[in-house]
N, C-alpha and C positions, 0 to 999 in steps of 0.2 A: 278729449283733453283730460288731463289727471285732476285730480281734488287739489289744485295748490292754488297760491295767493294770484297766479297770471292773470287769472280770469276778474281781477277785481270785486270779489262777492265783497257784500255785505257782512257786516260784524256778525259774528257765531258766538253761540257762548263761549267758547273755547277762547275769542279773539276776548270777552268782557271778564273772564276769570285768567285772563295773562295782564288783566292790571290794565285798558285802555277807557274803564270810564270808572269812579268819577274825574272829569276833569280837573287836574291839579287848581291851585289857584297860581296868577302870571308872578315870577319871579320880578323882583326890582333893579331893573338895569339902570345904570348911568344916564342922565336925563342927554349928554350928549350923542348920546346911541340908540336911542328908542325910538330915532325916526326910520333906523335900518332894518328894526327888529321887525317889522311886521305885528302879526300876531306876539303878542307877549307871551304866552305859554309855551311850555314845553324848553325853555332854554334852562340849559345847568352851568349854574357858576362854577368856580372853580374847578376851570377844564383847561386841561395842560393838552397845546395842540403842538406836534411838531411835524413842518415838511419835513416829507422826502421826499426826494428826484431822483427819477428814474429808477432802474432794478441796481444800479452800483450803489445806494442808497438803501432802497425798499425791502428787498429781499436778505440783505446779512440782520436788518433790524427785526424783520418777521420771524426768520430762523433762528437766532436770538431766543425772541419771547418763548419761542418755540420750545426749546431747547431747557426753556429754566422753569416750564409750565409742571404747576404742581397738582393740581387740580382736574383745570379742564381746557380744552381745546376743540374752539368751534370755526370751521372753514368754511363759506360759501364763495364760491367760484363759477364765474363763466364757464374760462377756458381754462384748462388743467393739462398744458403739454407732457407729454410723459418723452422730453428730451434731458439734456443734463439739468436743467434748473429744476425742471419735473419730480427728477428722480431724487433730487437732494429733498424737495420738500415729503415726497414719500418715504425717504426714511428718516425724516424730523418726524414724523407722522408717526411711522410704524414704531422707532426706538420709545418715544412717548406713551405709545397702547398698551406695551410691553410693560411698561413702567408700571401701569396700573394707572394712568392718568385717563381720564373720561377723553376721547376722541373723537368727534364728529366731522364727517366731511360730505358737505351738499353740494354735489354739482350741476353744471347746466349739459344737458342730454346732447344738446346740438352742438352748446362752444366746445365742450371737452369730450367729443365724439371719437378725437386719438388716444383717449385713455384708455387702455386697455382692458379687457378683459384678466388677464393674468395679473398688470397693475393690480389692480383691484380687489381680485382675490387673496392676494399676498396680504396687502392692506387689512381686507378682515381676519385672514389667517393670524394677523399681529396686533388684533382689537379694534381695530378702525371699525366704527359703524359709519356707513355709507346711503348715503339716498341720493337718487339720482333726478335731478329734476324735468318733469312733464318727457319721461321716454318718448322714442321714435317708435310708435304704436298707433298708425294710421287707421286700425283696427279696432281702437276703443273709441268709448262712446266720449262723445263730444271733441276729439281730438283737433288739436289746431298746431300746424306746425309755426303759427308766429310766436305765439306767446312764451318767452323765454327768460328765466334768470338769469340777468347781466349785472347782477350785482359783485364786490369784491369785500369781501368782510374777514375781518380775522380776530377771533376775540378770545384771549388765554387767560385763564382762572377768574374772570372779569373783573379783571384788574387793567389790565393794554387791550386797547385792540387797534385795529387799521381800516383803514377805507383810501378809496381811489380810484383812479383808475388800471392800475396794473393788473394784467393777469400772470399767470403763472405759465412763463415761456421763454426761451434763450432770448424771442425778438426785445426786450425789454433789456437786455442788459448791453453795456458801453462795448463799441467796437473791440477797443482795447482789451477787451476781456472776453472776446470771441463771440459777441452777440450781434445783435440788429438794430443797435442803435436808436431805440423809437425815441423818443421825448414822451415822458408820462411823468402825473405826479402823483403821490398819495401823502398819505398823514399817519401820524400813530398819536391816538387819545389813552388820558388818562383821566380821571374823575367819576361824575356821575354819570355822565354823556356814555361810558362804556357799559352800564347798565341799560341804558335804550336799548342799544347794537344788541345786547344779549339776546336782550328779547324779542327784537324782530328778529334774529336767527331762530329764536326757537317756536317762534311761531310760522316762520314759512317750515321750517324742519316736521314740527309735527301736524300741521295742515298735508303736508307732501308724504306722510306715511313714517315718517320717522319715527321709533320710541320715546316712547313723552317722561321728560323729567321735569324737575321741580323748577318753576319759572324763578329768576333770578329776580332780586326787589325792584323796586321801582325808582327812577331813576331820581324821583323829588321827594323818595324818602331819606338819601343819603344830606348830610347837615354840608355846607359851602363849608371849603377851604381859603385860605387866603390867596389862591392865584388869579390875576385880576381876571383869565378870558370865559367869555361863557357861550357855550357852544348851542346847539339844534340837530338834533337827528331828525329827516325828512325823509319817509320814505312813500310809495305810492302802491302799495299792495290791497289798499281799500278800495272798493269806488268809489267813496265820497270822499279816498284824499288822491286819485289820480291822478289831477292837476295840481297839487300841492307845490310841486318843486320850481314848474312852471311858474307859478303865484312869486314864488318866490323869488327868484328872479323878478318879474314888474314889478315886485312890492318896492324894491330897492333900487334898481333903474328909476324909477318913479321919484324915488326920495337921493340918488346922487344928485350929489352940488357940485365937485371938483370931476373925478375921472372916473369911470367905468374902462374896466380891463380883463377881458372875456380870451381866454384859450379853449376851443371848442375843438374836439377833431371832428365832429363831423355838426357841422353849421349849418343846417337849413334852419331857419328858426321863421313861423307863422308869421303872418299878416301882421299882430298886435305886437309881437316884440322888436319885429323892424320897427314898429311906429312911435314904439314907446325908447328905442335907440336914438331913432332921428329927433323925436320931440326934448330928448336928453342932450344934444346937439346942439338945437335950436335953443333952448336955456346957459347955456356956455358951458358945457360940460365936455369936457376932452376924452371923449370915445376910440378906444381902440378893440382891436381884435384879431387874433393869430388863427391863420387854420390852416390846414396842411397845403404845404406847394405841391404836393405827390399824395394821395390819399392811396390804402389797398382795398379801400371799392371805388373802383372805377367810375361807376353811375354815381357818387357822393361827391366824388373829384369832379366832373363833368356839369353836373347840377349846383356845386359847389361855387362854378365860374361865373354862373347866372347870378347864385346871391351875392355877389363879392360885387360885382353892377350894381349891385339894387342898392348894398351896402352904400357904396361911396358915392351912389348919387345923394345919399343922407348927408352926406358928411362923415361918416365911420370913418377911422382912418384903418383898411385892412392892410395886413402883414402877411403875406406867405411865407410859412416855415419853408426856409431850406434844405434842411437835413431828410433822413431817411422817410420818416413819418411824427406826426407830429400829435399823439394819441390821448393829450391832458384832457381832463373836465374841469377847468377852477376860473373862477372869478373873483376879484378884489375890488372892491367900491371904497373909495377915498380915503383910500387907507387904515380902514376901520372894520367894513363888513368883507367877508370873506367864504367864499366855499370850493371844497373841495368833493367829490363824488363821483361816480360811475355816470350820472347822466348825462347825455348829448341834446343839443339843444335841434332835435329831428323829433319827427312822427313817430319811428319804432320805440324811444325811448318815454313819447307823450302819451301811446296808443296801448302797445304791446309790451315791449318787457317792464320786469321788475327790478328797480333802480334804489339805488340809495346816495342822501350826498350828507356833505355836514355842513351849515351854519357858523358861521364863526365870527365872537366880536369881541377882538383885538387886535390892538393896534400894531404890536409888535409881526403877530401873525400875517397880518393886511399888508404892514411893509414889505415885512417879507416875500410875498406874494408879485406886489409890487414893484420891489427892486428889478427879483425876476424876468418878470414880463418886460420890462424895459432894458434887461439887460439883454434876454431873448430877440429882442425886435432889431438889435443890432446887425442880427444874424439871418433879419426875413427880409424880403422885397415886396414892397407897397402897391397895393392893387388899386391903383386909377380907372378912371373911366379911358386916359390915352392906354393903355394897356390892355382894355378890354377891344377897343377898336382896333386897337395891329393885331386881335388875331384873326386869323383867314375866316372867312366866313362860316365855314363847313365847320369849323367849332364852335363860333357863336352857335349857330342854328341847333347843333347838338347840346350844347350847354341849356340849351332854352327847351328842348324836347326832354332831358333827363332832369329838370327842374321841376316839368308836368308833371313827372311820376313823382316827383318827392316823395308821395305817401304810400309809394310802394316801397321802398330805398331800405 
């Protein structure tokens, strides 16, 4: 395995001279919100969050920032299609290096494996610095082909950046506009909250071999503006914050009163978060949750249909997206707490890769989130227990075989 964050090591000094200890002290939230915050630390006021949906949204607002970036431009990436949306973001990329703007782009070895070699080259031929993350090098020492950065980060002069779930590919953009139609969401922050992001980019960046530049300040040294939301960067590149994201989630399942509203695409979620669902249920809390009626893993679709059983024998009321696939990471709690992020609520994303989501408390943002999802669920079909019974048996059985393996998935 390569020297990168996958592997969950332990703090290096490298990770204590990029600013993760001493601990800040906890910012002062709203006494009506501080049952959602969890942990108090680490949240920064005056953070300007805005959805987007899907690439007819995500991608003009990326290339954008792109585009007007004076400084610096830092990309980490799953998947990196080198099809037409690919190619636009490489020459947002290349025109910028050109420029004399600082250019970074980290990708993941495995997601963005169609990336070319001649991509690539061009790229640095026009200034792009490049790192590739945990290559296919079954040959080096400790090498593991799970561990993978699934992260989607985009941060320009750290001033904007973005997180979500989109990668960079036609499948993410509207039929209408020649693509694949997925359903995904992500966000574009402003604040201090984009100084986090800096910094976990430049930390997995120069952990993974990258040239090391000057770490960006810290994010609770920048002074609150008047915008009411204030965000959380979470990510799980430590060991000791592995489970972080997870946590986070129960912390707030735990503390919903009104409605929990979960779009997952790939949903197998442990033993304690069905219980802490169901027991959110049992409290009178109106639970729902979308997950793809079509998945493109097949075993996640199949093992999928087992938890949608297990789901609604809680009380969850599941949704199946209709559409092509259905790829979001976000959840809204009572209109208040909110997140948006790369993580899946499965094993690969609690186990193996490197994820990131955002934290969010406001209410404008939660609605919105909200509305959403309720406007979304118009368009899914409700997965009962009479639904899991009509189908043929040969699927049940299957469903319940590729559930065993979850933790391969």
């Amino acid at each position: 395995m390569s020297r990168g964050l996958g592997s969950w090591r332990r703090a290096s000094p490298a990770h204590r001279q990029d600013g993760l200890a001493p601990r800040p002290e906890p910012v002062e939230l709203p006494p009506a919100w501080r049952r959602y915050a969890g942990a108090r630390s680490r949240w920064r006021g005056g953070s300007q969050v805005r959805v987007l949906r899907g690439g007819a949204e995500t991608f003009p607002a990326q290339l954008g920032a792109i585009a007007s970036a004076q400084r610096s431009v830092c990309l980490e990436i799953y998947i990196f299609e080198e099809d037409a949306i690919g190619r636009r973001f490489i020459d947002a990329l290349c025109e910028r290096a050109r420029a004399g703007v600082e250019v970074r782009l980290l990708f993941d070895a495995v997601g963005s494996f169609g990336l070319s070699a001649t991509a690539q080259d061009g790229m640095r031929e026009a200034g792009v610095e490049i790192v590739e993350f945990h290559p296919i090098a079954p040959w080096r020492k400790r090498w593991n082909l799970s561990h993978r950065d699934h992260r989607k980060i985009l941060v320009v002069d750290n001033e904007v950046a973005f997180v979500g779930g989109l990668n960079i590919g036609e499948e993410y953009e509207a039929a209408a506009a020649g693509g694949g139609d997925w359903h995904d969401m992500h966000c574009s922050l402003r604040g201090a909250i984009v100084l986090d992001l800096a910094r976990c980019f430049r930390r997995t960046w120069v952990a993974n071999g990258g040239k090391d530049y000057p770490a960006p300040p810290r994010g609770d040294s920048v002074a609150n503006v008047s915008e009411p939301g204030y965000a959380r960067m979470i990510d799980n590149a430590l060991r000791k914050r592995r489970r972080a994201i997870r946590r986070a989630y129960l912390d707030v399942i735990h503390a919903a009163q009104h409605e929990v509203l979960i779009k997952n695409a790939y949903f197998l979620p442990d033993r304690e978060l069905r219980q802490a669902l169901g027991r959110a249920v049992n409290r009178g809390v109106e639970v729902s949750v979308i997950v793809p009626g079509s998945s493109d893993v097949r075993l996640v679709e199949w093992a999928g249909l087992y938890v949608c059983r297990q789901m609604s024998k809680l009380g969850v009321k599941v949704l199946r997206w209709g559409g092509v696939m259905m790829h979001a990471k976000t959840a809204a709690i009572d209109g208040v707490w909110s997140t948006i992020g790369s993580y899946n609520l499965d094993a690969r994303s609690l186990r193996y890769n490197l994820e990131i989501t955002v934290e969010v408390l406001d209410a404008g943002v939660g609605g919105e989130l909200a509305r959403q999802f309720h406007d979304d669920a118009t368009t899914c079909e409700p997965f009962t227990e009479a639904v899991w019974r009509a189908q043929p048996w040969w699927r049940r059985a299957l469903a319940n075989l590729a559930y065993r393996l979850r933790g391969w998935l």
